[in-house]
N, C-alpha and C positions, 0 to 999 in steps of 0.2 A: 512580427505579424505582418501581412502584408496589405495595404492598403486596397480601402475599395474601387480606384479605380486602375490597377492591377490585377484585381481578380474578376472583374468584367471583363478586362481585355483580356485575360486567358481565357474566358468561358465563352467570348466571342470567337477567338481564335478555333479552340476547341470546335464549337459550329461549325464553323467554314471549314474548319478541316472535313469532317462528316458531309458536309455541301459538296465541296471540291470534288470526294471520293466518288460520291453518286454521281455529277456530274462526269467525272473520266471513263465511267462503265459509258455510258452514253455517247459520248464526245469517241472511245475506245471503238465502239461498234460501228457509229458512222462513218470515223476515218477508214475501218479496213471493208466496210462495204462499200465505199466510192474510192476507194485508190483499187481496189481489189476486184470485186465481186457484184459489179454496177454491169447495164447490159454497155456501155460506152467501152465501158474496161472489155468487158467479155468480146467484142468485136476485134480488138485489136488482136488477140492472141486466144488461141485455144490450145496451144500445148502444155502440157506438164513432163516438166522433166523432171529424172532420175535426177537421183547423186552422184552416177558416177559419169551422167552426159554434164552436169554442171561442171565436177571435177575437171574435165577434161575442153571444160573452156563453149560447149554446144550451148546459144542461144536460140532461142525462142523461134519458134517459125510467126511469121505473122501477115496482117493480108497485104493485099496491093495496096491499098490505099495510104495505109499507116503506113508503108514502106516509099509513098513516091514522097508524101506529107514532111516526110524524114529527109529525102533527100532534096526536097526543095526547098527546106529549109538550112541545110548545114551542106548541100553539094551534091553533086552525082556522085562523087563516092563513097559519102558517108555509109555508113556500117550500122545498121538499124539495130539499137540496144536498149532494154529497157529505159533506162535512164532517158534515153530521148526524146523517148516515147512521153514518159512523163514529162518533161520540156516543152515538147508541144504541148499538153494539155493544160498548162500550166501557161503557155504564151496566151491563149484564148482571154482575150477581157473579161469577157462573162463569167466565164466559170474563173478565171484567177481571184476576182475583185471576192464574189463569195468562199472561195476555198481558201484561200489568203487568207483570210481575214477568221474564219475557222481554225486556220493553225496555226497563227498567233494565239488565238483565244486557247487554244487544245495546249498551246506550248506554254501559257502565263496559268493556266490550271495546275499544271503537271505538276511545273516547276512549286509553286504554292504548296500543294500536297505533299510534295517530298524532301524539300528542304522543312518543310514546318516538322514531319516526322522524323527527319531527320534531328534538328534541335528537340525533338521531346526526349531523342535516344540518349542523345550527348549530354542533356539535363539530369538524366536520369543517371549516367555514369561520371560522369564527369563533376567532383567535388568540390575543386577549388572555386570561387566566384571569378577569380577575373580569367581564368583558365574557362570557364565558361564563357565568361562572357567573352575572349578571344576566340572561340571554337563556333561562337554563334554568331561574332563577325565576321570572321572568313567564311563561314557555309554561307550567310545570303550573298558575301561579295561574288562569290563562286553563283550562287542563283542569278544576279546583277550581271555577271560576265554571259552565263551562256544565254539568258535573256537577248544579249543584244544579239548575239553570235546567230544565235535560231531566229532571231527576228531579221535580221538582214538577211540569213539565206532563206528565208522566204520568200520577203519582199524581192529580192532579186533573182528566182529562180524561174527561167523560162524566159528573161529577156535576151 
């Protein structure tokens, strides 16, 4: 039988799972309406392209601005590409310090939610106790690893 404070901490866990979930619809909508669908974004680029202009390597038109911004940042000849795009928005203190700081939180949520669902799966199939309990410490070491991974390329992205 399992002690009672075992089964608090699964029924807490349990919570937070349910928490996490609501919170990533949330956290889900605002990251792709401000990396995506914001009028700051919408300025930079008004194209959509095809699959088969992507295929074949066609980037984005975009305006002046965002295009001299790029190049005075990484050179006259730098080659204006999304990714740099995001770079620069991302050099910005203002907007870095709050976005930053959102996608660590978006990234320490995720990672919560899915590793926890993860060990419910592996609980539920997996029989043996210490085979469990080896499959529930490598999936958080794996949570622990890409934690650091996603949090330094945050931190570091756009200097």
């Amino acid at each position: 039988m399992a002690s009672r404070a075992t089964s608090t901490s699964n029924a807490q866990n349990w919570f937070l799972h349910r928490i996490t979930g609501t919170f990533l619809i949330f956290m889900l909508i605002t990251h792709f309406w401000v990396q995506h669908y914001d009028q700051q974004t919408a300025t930079i680029s008004h194209d959509v392209l095809s699959t088969e202009q992507v295929e074949q390597g066609t980037l984005p038109g975009y305006t002046p601005e965002a295009e001299s911004a790029v190049e005075a940042r990484f050179g006259p000849d730098a080659k204006v590409t999304p990714y740099d795009v995001v770079m620069l928005r991302l050099a910005d203190p203002v907007y870095a310090v709050l976005w930053k700081a959102f996608n660590i939180l978006f990234l320490i949520v995720a990672l919560h939610h899915g590793f926890y669902g993860l060990n419910n799966v592996m609980a539920d199939y997996i029989r043996n106790p210490m085979a469990r309990k080896t499959a529930k410490v490598l999936s958080w070491s794996l949570a622990l690893v890409l934690l650091v991974v996603g949090t330094y390329s945050v931190l570091v992205a756009g200097w």
